[in-house]
C-alpha positions as CSV (number, residue, x, y, z in Angstrom):
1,X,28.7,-54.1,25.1
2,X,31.8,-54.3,22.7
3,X,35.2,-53.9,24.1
4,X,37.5,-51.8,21.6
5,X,39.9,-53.5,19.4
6,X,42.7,-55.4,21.5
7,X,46.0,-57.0,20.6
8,X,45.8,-60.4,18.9
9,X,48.5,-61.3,21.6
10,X,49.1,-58.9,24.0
11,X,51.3,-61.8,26.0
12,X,53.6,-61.2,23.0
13,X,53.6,-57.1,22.9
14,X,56.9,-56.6,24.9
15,X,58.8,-58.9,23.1
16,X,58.0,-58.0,19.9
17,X,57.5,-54.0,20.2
18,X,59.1,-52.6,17.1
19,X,57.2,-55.1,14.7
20,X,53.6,-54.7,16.3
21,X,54.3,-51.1,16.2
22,X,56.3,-50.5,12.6
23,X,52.7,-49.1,11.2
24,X,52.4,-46.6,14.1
25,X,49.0,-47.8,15.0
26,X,48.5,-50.4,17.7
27,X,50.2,-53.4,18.5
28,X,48.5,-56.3,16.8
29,X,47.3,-54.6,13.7
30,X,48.7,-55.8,10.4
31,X,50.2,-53.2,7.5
32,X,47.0,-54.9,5.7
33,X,44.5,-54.4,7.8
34,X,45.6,-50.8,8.5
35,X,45.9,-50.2,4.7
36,X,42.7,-51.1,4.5
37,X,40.4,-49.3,6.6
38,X,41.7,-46.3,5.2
39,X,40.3,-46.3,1.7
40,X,36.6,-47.4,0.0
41,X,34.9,-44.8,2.4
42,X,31.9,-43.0,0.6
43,X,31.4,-39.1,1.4
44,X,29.1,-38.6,3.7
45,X,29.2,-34.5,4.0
46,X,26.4,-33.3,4.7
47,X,24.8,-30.5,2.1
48,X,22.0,-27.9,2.2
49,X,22.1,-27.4,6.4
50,X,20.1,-24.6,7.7
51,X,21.0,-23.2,11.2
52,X,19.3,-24.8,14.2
53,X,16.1,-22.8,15.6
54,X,17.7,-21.2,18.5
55,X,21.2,-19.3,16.4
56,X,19.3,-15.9,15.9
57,X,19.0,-16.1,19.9
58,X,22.4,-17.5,20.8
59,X,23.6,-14.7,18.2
60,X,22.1,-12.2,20.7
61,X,23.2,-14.0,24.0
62,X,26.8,-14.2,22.8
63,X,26.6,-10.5,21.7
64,X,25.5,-9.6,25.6
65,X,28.3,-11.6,27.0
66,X,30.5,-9.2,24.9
67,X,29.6,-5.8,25.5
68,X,29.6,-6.6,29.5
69,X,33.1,-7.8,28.7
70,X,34.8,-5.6,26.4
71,X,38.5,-6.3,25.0
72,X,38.8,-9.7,26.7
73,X,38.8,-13.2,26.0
74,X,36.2,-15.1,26.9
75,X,36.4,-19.5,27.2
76,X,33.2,-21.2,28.4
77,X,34.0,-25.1,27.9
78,X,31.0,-27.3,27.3
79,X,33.0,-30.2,29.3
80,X,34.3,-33.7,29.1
81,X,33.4,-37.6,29.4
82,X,33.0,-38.0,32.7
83,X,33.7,-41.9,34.0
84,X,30.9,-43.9,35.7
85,X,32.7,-47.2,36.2
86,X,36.3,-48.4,34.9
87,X,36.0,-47.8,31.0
88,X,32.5,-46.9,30.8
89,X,31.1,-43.3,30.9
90,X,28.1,-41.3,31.9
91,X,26.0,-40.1,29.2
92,X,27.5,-36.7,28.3
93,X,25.7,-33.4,28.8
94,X,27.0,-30.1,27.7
95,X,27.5,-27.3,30.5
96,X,24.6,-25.1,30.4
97,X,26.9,-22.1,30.1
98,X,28.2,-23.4,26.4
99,X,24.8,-24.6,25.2
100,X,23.2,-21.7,26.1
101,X,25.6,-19.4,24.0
102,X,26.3,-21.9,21.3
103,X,22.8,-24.6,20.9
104,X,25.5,-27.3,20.8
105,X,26.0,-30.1,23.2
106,X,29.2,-32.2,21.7
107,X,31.5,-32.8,24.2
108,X,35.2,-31.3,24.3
109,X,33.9,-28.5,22.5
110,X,35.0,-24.7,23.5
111,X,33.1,-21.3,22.6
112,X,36.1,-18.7,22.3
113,X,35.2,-14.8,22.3
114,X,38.0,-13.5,21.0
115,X,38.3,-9.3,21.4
116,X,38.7,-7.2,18.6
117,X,38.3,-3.3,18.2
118,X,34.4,-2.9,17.9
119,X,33.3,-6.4,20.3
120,X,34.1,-10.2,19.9
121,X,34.4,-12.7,17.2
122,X,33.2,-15.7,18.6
123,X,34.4,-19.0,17.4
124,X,33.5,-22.6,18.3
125,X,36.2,-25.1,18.8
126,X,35.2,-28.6,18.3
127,X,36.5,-32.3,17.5
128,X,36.5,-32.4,13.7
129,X,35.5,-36.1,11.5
130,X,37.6,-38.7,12.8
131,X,41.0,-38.9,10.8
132,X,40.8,-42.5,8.9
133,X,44.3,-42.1,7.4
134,X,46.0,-42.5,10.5
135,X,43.4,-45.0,12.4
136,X,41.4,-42.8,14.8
137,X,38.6,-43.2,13.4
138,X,38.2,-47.3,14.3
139,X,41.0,-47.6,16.6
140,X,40.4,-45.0,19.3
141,X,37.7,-45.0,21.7
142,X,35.9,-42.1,21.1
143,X,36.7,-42.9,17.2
144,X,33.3,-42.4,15.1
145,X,33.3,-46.2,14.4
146,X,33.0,-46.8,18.0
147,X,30.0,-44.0,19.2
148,X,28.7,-42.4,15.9
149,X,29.5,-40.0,13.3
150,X,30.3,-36.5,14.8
151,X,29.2,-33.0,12.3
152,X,32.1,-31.8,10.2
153,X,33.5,-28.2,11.6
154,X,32.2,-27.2,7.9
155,X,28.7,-28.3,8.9
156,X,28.9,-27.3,12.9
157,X,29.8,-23.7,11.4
158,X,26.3,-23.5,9.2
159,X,24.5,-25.2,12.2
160,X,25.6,-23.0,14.5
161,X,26.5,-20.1,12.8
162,X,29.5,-19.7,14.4
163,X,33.0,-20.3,12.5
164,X,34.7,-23.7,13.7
165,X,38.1,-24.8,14.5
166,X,39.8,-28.2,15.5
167,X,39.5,-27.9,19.5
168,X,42.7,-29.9,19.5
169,X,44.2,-26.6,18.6
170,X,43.4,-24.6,20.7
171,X,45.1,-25.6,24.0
172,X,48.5,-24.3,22.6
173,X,46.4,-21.1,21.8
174,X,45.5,-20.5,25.0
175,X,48.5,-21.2,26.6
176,X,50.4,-18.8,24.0
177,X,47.7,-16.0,24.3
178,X,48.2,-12.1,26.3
179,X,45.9,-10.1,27.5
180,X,43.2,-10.5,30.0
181,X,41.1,-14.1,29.7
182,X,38.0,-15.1,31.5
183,X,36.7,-18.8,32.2
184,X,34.0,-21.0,32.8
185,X,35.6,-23.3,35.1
186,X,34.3,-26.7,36.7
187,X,34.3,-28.3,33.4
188,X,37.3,-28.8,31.4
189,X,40.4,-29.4,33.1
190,X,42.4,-29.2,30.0
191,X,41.9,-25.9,29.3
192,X,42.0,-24.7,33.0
193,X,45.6,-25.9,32.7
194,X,46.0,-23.9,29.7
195,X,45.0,-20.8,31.5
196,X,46.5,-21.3,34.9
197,X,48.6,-18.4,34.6
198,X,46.1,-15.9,32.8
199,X,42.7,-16.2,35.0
200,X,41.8,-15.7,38.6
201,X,39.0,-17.0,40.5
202,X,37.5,-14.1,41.0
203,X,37.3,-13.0,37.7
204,X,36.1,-16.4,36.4
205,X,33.4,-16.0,39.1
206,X,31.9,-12.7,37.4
207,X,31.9,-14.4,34.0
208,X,29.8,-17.4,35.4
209,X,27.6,-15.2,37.0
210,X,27.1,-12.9,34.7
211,X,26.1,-16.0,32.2
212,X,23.5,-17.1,35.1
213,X,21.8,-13.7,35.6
214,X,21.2,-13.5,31.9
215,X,19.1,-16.6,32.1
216,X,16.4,-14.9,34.5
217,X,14.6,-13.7,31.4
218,X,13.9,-16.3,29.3
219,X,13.5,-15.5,24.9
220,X,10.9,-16.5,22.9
221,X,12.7,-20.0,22.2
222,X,13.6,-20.7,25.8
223,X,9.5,-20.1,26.2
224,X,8.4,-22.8,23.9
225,X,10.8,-25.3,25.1
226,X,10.0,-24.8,28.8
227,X,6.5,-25.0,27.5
228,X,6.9,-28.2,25.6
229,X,8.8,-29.4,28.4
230,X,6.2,-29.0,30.4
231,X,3.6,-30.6,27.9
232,X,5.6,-34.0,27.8
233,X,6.0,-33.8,31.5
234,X,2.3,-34.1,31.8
235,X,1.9,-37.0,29.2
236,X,4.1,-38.7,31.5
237,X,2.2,-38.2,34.6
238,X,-0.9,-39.6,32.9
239,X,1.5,-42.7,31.6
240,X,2.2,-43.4,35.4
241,X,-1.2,-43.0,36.7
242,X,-2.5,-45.7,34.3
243,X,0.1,-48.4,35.7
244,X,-0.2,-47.6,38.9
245,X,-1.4,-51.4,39.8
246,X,1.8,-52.6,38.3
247,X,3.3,-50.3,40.7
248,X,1.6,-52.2,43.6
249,X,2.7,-54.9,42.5
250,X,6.5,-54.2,42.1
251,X,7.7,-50.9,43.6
252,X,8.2,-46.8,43.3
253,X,10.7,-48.3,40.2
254,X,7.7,-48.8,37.8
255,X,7.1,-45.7,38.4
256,X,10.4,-44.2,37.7
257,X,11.0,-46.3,34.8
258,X,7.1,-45.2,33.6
259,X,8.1,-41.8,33.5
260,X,11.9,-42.3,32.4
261,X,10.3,-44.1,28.8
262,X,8.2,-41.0,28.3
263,X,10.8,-38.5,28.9
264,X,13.4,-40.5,26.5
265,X,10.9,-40.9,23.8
266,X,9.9,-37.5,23.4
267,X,13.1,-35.8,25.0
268,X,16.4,-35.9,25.6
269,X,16.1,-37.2,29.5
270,X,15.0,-36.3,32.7
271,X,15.6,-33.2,34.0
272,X,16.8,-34.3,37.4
273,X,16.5,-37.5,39.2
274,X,12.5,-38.5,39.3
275,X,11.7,-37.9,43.2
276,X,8.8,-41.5,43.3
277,X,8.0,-41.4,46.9
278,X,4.8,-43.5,47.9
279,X,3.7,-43.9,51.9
280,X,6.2,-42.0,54.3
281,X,8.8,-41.7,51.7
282,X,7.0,-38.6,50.7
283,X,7.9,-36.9,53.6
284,X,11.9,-36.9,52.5
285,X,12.4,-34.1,50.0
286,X,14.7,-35.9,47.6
287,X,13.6,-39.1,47.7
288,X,14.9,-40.7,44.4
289,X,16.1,-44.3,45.7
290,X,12.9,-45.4,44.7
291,X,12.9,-48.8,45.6
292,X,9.7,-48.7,48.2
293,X,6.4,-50.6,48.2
294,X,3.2,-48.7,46.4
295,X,0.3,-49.2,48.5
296,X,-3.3,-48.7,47.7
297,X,-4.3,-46.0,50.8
298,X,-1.4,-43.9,50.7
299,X,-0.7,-41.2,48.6
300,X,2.4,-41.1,46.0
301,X,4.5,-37.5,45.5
302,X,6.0,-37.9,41.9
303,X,8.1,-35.0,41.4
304,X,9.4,-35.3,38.0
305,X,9.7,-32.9,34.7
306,X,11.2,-34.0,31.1
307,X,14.2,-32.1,29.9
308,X,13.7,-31.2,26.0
309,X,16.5,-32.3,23.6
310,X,17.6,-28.8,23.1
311,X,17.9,-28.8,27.0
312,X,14.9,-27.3,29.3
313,X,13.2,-29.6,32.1
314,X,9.9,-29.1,33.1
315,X,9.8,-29.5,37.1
316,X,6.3,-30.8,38.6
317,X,5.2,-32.5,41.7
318,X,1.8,-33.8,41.9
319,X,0.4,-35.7,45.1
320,X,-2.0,-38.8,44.2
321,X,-4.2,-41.5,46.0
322,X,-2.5,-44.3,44.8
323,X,-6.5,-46.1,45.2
324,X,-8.1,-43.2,43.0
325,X,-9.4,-41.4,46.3
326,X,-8.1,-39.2,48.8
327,X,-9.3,-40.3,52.5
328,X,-10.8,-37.5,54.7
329,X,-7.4,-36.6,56.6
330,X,-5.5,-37.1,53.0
331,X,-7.9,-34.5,51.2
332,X,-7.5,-31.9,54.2
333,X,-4.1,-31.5,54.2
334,X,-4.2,-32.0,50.5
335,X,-6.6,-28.9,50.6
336,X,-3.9,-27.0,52.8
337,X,-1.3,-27.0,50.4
338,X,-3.4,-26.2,47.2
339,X,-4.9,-23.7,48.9
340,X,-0.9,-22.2,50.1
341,X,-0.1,-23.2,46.2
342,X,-2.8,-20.6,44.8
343,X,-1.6,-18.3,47.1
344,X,1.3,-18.8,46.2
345,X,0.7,-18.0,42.3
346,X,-1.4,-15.5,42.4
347,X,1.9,-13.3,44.2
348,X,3.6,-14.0,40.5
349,X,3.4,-10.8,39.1
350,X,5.5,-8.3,37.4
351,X,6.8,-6.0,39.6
352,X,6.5,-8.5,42.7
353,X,9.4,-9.3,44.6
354,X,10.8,-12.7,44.5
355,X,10.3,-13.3,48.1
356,X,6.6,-12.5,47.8
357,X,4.7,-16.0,46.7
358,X,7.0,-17.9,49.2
359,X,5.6,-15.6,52.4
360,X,2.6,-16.0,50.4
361,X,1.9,-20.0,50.8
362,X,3.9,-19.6,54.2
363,X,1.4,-18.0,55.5
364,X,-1.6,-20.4,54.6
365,X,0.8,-23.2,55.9
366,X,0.9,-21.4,58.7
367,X,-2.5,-20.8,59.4
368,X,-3.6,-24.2,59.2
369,X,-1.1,-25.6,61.1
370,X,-2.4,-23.4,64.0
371,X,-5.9,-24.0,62.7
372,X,-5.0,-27.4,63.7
373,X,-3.4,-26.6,67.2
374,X,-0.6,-28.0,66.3
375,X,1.5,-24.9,67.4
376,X,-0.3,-24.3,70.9
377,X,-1.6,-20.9,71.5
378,X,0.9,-19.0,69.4
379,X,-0.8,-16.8,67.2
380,X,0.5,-16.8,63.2
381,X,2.1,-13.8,63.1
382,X,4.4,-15.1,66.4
383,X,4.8,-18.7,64.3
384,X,5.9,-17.0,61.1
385,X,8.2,-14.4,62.9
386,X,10.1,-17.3,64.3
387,X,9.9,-19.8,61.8
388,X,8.1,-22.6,64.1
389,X,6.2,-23.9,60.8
390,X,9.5,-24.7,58.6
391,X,9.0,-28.1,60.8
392,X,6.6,-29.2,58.4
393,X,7.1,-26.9,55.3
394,X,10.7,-27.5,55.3
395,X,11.7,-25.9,52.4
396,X,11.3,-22.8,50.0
397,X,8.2,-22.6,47.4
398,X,10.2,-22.3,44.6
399,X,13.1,-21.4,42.4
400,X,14.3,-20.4,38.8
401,X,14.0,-22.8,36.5
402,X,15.3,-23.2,32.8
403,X,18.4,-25.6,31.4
404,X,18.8,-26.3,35.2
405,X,16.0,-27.4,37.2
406,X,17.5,-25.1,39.9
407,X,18.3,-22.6,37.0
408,X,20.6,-19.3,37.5
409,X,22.6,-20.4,41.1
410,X,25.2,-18.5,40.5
411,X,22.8,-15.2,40.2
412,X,24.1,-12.6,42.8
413,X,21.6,-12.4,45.7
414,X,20.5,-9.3,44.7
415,X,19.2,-10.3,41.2
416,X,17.3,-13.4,42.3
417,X,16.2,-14.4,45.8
418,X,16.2,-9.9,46.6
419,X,15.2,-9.2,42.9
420,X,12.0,-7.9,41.6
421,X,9.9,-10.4,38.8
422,X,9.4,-9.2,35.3
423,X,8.3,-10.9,32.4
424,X,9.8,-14.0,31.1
425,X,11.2,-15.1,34.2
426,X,10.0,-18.6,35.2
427,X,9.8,-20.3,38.0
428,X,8.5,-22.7,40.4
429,X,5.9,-22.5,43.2
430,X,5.4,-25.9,45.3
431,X,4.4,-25.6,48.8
432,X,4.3,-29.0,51.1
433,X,3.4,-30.4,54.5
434,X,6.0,-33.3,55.4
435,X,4.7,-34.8,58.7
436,X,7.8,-37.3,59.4
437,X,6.8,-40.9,60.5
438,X,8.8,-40.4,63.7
439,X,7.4,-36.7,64.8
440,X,5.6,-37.3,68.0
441,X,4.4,-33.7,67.8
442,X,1.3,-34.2,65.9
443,X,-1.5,-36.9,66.0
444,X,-0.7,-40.4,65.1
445,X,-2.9,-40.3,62.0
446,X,-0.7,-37.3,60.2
447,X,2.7,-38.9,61.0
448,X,3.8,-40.3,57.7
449,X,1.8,-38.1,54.9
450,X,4.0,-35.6,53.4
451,X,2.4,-33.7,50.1
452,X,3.3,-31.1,47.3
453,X,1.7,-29.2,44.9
454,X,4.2,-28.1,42.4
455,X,3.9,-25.8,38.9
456,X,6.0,-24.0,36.2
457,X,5.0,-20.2,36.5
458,X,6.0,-17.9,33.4
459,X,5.9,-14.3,34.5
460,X,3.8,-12.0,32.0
461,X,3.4,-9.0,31.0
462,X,0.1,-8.7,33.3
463,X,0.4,-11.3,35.3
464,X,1.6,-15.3,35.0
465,X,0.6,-18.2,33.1
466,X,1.1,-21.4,34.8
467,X,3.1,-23.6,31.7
468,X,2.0,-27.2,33.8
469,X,-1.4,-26.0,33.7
470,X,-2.5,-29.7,31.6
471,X,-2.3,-31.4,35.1
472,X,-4.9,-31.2,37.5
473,X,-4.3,-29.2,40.8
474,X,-7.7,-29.2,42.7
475,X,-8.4,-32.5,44.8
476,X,-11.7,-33.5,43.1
477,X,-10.1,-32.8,39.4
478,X,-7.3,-35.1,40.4
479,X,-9.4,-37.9,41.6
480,X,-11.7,-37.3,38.2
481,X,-8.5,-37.1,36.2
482,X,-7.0,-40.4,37.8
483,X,-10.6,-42.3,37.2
484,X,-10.6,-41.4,33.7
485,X,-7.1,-42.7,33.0
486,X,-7.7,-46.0,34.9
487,X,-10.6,-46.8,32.8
């Protein structure tokens, strides 16, 4: 990796700081050199952009925002570099808020609703071209020479649809501004600073989740992408199944980076960290170390889902025989939770409440678990009423999902976990039955087998459609599927 142009001498910088610095650049760089990187540049505007595929829709999320918030300002930041390791930074990723209501991802950039007498005029503040005249462009870090040509504002504004301004701008703006202002916050500490005197947290707080909430019905585009998401999520699962010896013969990594090349090539990332737990590391829910042994016998949990480059993640979970073939005591519990999974679905409905396919696959659990006296004589009303199965089910059966594979947290309780489904919500359902290594409750044979069963769920108009539906669910599909794949 290439450092950033340096001083010739830096040993000679304090003793010679008016000449190194007479051409107002940086110490070490000639009048000549500096003359000359500023001229025999080509043009490189770009001409002829249509707007991206999602502007109609952002046009009608940003229009939403404004009529719940009449006559103020609105600020949602998309955020800043954040640093991994000394001068080295994590690959940047917009806040879901700003690419949401914008379709843009650039860093440093601002979406600012301005009030005017009949709504908002929205405008997008962004870092502009890199200024060659006066050495950004080469000589600074973020400089275009340095990580890549950023869009002009004049071609942001016709991508977006949104007019554009230099975002180095607008922190006087803000600070200069009256009336009342709202924030995303969490993001940009820049233009927190700016607005220290004009927000409160509680206000801020009803703009974020008002922005979350808005995101339990997904649009036509947020549709396809969570569909295609889900579509490249699957071509990765098959990519991982057919390597599965290399796994044996290095580690749960193989698998990680197996699914990492897929997402990459066909999307922007991974949604989330892959969870690649083979053996007893299934039975720890985010297991993304990744670093154990694959052994032919036990069963691998890959939890995993592709984010698309316009931002929506898939999130999956599929439990597979590393061998090809479930044993007996593999297949029945395997059995439990597809059977608590299909429960689980079929209580995704409009008009259903959100609670309803969790109690749903609880209930199966629950059943089998005293089907299997592992619970004594307590019946499974008395197991459910005091939740003696969460030992082994451990967690809910599912969540929103969208630009965040937890998608819409800041949702008031009331719209999500007590709100009723309708169409275009989406969301997951992924029962399991962890039995820890260590749990000397149950017979030595469970102790160590954890498994999940996990699928995207769009809500429809009479019903759901599962959007991970390309994978196999049932046990004997799975072991058909994996055959096929291994040739």
């Amino acid at each position: 990796m290439s450092e950033e142009l340096t001083p010739e001498n830096p040993e000679t910088e304090e003793a010679e700081p008016v000449k190194q610095r007479k051409n107002g650049l940086y110490p070490g760089v000639s009048d000549e050199l500096a003359a000359n990187m500023k001229s025999g540049w080509a043009d490189t505007e770009l001409h002829g952009l249509e707007p991206i595929a999602q502007a109609a829709h952002t046009a009608d999320r940003r229009a939403a925002l404004s009529a719940r918030f009449p006559g103020e300002r609105l600020v949602i930041p998309a955020g800043r570099l954040k640093t991994r390791s000394n001068d080295t930074e994590y690959a940047f990723r917009a806040s879901t808020e700003y690419a949401y209501l914008t379709g843009d991802q650039t860093q440093d950039g601002v979406l600012v609703l301005e009030p005017t007498d009949d709504g908002h005029e929205a405008t997008v503040y962004l870092l502009p071209r890199s200024d060659r005249e006066n050495g950004e462009f080469w000589l600074d870090g973020q400089g275009e020479l340095w990580v890549g040509r950023r869009h002009s504002l004049t071609e942001a504004e016709k991508l977006l649809g949104i007019p554009a301004k230099d975002v180095r701008e607008l922190p006087a703006a803000l600070a200069e501004a009256t009336g009342p202002v709202r924030n995303v916050r969490g993001h940009d500490a820049g233009i927190e600073a700016a607005l220290t005197d004009k927000v409160t947290a509680e206000r801020d707080e009803e703009l974020r989740v008002f922005v979350s909430e808005a995101r339990l019905v997904k649009d036509a585009f947020e549709i396809a992408e969570l569909q295609k998401a889900c579509d490249i999520t699957a071509r990765g699962f098959e990519d991982v199944v057919k390597v599965l010896d290399k796994a044996e013969a290095t580690s749960e990594r193989y698998i990680e980076g197996t699914f990492f090349l897929r997402a990459r090539i066909e999307g922007n990332d991974i949604g989330y960290g892959s969870i690649c737990a083979a053996g007893p590391h299934a039975t720890t829910l985010h297991w993304v170390r990744n670093d154990g042994a694959v052994r032919s016998g036990e069963l691998l949990l890959l939890d995993a889902g592709v984010e698309t480059n316009d931002l929506y993640t898939a999130d999956v979970t599929r439990t597979l025989p590393i061998n090809g073939t479930f044993t007996p005591l593999q297949r029945k519990i395997y059995d439990a939770v597809y059977e608590a999974q299909e429960a689980g679905i079929a209580a995704v409905k409009p008009g259903a409440g959100f609670r309803d396919f969790h109690d749903a696959a609880q209930r199966v659990l629950t059943e089998k678990l005293v089907e299997w006296g592992l619970l004594g004589d307590r019946t499974v009303d008395e197991v459910l009423e005091l939740g003696l199965q969460r030992r082994w089910t451990l967690h809910g059966t599912g969540h929103m999902l969208g630009m965040d594979v937890h998608d819409c947290a800041a949702a008031r309780t009331e719209s999500y976990v007590d709100g009723t489904l309708e169409p275009g919500v989406c969301l997951t359902v992924e029962p399991g039955l962890y039995f820890q290594a260590d749990d000397l409750t149950v017979p030595e044979e469970y102790r160590g087998i954890g498994v999940r069963i996990e699928d995207d769920i769009l809500v429809t108009e009479d019903g759901n459609r599962n959007l991970s539906d390309k994978l196999p669910r049932q046990a004997d599909e799975v072991e058909a599927w994996m055959a096929r794949l291994k040739g």
